[in-house]
N, C-alpha and C positions, 0 to 999 in steps of 0.2 A: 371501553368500546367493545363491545359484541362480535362476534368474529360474520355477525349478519353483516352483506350489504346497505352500505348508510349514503343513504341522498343528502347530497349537498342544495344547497336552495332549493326553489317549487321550479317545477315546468313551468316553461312559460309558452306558450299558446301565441305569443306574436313571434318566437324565436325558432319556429321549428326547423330554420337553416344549420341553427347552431347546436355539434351533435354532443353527447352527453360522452366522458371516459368513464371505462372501468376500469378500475388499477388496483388488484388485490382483495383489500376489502372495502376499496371505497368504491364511490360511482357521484358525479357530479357535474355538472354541466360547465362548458366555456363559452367565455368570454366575447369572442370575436371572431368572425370569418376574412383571415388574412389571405391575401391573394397567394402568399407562400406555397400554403399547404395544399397539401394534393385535394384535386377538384371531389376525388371519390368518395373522402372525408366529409365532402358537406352535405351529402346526399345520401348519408346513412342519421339512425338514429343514436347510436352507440360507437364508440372505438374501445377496442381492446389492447391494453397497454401493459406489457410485461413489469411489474415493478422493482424487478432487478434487473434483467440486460435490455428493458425498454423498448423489446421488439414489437412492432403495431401489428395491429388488424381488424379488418370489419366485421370480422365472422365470429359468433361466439363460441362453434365448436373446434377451429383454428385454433382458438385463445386455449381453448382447454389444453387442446393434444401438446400445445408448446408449454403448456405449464407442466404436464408432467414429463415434459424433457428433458425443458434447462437446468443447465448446471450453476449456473452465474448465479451467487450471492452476493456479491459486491460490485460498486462501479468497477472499472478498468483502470484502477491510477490507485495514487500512494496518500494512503491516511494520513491528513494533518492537525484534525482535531478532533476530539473523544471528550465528551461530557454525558452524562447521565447514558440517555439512550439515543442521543444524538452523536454525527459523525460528518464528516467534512473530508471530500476526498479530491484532490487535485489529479488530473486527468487532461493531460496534453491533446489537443487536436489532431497533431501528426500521427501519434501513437495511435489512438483509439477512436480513427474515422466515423465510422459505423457507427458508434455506442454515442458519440458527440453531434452527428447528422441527428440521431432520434432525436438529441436532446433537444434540439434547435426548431424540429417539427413540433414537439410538443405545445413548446415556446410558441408557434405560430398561433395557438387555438387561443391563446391570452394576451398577446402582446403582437398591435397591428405593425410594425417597425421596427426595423435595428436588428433583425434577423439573419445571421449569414447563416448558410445552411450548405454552398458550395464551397465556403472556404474556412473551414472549422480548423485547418492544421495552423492558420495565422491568432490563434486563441488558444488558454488553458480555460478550463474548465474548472470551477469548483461546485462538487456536486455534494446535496445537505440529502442526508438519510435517517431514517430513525429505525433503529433496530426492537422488532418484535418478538424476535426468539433469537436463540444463540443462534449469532455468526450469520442473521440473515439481515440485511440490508436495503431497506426499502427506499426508493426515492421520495423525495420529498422538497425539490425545488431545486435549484442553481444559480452560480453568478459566472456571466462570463467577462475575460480583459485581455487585450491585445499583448502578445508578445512580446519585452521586451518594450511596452509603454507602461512601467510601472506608476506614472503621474497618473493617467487615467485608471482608476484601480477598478472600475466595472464598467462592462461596455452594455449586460444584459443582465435583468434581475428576474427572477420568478419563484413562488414560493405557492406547491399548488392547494388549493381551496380546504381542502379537509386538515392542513397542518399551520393554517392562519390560525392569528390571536395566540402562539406561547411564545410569542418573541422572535420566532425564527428569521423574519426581515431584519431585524433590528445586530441580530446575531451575525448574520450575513454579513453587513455595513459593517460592522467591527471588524471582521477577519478579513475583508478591503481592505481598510487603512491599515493594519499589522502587518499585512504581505508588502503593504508597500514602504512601512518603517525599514522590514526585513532587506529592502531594494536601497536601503541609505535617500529614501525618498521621506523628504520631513511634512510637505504638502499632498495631499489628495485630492482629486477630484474627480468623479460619473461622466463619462459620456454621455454628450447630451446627442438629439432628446431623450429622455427622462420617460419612458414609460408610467402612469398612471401610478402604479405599482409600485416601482423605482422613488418615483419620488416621494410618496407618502414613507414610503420605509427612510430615503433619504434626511426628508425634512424633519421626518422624526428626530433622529441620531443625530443632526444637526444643532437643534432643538435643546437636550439634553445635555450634550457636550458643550453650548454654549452657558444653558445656566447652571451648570455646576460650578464652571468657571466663576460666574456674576457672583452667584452666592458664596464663595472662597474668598473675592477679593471686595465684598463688601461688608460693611456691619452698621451697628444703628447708629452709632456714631457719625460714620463718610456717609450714612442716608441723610442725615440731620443735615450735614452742612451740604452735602451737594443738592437738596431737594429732588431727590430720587432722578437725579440727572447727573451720567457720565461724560465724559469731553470723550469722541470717539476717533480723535486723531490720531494715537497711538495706541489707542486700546484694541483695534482690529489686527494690527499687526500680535499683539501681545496677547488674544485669542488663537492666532492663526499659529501661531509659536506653540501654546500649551495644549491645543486639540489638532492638529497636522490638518485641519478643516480650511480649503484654500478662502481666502480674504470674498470671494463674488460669493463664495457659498454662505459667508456669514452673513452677509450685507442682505440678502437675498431672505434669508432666515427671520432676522430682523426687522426687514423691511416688511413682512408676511404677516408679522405677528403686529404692527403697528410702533415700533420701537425706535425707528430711527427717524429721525425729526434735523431739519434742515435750521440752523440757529442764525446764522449768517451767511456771505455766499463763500464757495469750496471751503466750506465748514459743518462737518455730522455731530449729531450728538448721539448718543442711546438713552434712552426715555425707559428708565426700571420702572417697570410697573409689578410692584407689590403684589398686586392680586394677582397677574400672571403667575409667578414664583411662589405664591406660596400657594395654589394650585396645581401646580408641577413636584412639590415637595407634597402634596397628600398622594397624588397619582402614583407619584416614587416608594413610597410608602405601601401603598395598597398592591403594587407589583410585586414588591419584593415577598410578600407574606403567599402571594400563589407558587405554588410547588409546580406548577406545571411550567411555568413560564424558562425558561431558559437566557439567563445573563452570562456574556463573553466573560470568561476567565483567560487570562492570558497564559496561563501555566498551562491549558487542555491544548493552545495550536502549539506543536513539535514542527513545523513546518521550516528550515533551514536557511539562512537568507538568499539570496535569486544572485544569480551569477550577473556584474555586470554588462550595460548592453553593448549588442554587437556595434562594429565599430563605426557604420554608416550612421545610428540610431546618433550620432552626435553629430550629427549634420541636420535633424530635423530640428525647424521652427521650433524656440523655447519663448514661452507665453510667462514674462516679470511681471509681477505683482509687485505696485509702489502706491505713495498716496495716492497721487494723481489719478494713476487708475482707478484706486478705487473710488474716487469720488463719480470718476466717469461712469465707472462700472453701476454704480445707483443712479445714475441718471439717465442710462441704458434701460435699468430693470424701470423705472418709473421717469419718464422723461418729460410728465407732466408736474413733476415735483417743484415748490417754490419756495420762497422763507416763510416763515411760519414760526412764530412762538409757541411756549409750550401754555400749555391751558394751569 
């Protein structure tokens, strides 16, 4: 990339409420006008947005005079993970008000929901940067999660426009579920709702985690005799065990992609479809061969494991996962579901 200003999508001509950022060397238009963000925002062409200490403005000769002032090349919190030119920085709410408010404004111009913005010190922060020169630190998206609810391991995802497509969401979701292995936490799961964005990255990772599973524990063999049909009685649990992916998130997954099929009554099946999978093994295949792309190494997060929670935090609501549940929980996600044979 050119160290020229690079436009993200075309103007669009029905959207002139919604104003374009400048951040560095990008410039790209957002998403949505959230009641959040401040009214002066939607009524300019342009924001200018600091790409290391993230401080805004409307004005573009403001933006200049602050760029050559600041000192901040990094977020405000403690590096937990370092691959190529990427970096992952934890950053407490209480600590780093200010620096964690912008983040959260940001957030408002792409994600219409789920935005605290006066109460950032009840959240950390994980902010994703990509480093362009030595020792400079560019932002490049974030996931936020309540304090001391390490089950829920993202309350907010974002990942902005110009740094889509090399995996970064997918990157993100992984160092969710680690932080929360690190908490003695074996299950995971997203505050819902699920941003747009959230969940595409979600169902991704979801996706992937479940058929590497399928493909480990099948062969041509178990295809022959089960006619590419699993008995899903205990195989969800036995998913939910080997990917820390909560049992509604699989079922959900499954259910999306056309896989879970009703055989009898409070009886699931998963329905292997062949073509799926060996679709997902070309895609695999083809990712892996892009250098640009970015795959979680567990050896890059140094992140230490989270002190357990305070002592009230055992007093809140704990949400079992059993069959029973889960049978409920697919007839929650589809409550028009009936028996049905497999074709």
């Amino acid at each position: 990339m050119s160290n020229d200003t690079s436009k993200i999508n075309n103007t669009s001509t029905t959207n002139k409420a919604r104003p374009w950022i400048q951040t560095g060397r990008y410039e790209f238009e957002t998403v949505c006008r959230s009641t959040l963000c401040p009214k002066e925002w939607l009524q300019v062409e342009k924001i200018y947005v600091c790409e290391y200490c993230l401080k805004t403005t409307i004005q573009g000769t403001s933006a200049r005079r602050h760029h050559t002032k600041c000192t901040q090349t990094r977020p405000p919190g403690c590096l937990i993970y370092t691959q190529k030119d990427v970096s992952v920085f934890e950053v407490c709410g209480w600590k780093a008000k200010t620096y964690c408010e912008d983040l959260c404004l940001i957030a408002t111009l792409f994600i219409e929901s789920k935005i605290e913005i006066k109460n950032v010190h009840r959240f950390r922060f994980y902010v994703l940067t990509v480093c362009h020169n030595d020792n400079q630190y560019e932002f490049a998206g974030f996931f936020s999660k309540l304090q001391y609810q390490e089950r829920l391991n993202v309350s907010c995802l974002l990942i902005l426009p110009p740094y889509r497509n090399r995996g970064f969401g997918s990157l993100m979701v992984h160092i969710s579920y680690a932080l929360s292995r690190l908490a003695n936490i074996h299950t995971g799961t997203p505050e819902r709702p699920l941003s747009t964005q959230g969940l595409l990255c979600y169902r991704k990772y979801w996706k992937s985690k479940i058929f590497d599973y399928l493909l480990t524990k099948t062969n041509e063999e178990q295809i022959a005799i089960n006619v590419e049909i699993i008995e899903a009685s205990l195989l969800f649990i036995d998913i939910s065990k080997a990917t820390s992916i909560f049992t509604c998130d699989i079922i959900e997954t499954l259910a999306s992609l056309n896989m879970i099929r009703m055989l009898e009554k409070d009886k699931l099946i998963i329905y292997r479809s062949q073509e799926l999978l060996d679709e997902y093994k070309q895609k695999s295949k083809e990712t892996d061969v892009r250098h640009d792309i970015v795959n979680f190494n567990s050896r890059c997060l140094t992140a230490k494991s989270i002190p357990a929670p305070l002592p009230f935090e055992h007093k809140c609501k704990r949400i079992k996962f059993d069959d029973n549940e889960t049978v409920m929980t697919f007839f929650n996600y589809h409550p028009s579901a009936s028996i049905e044979g497999i074709d």
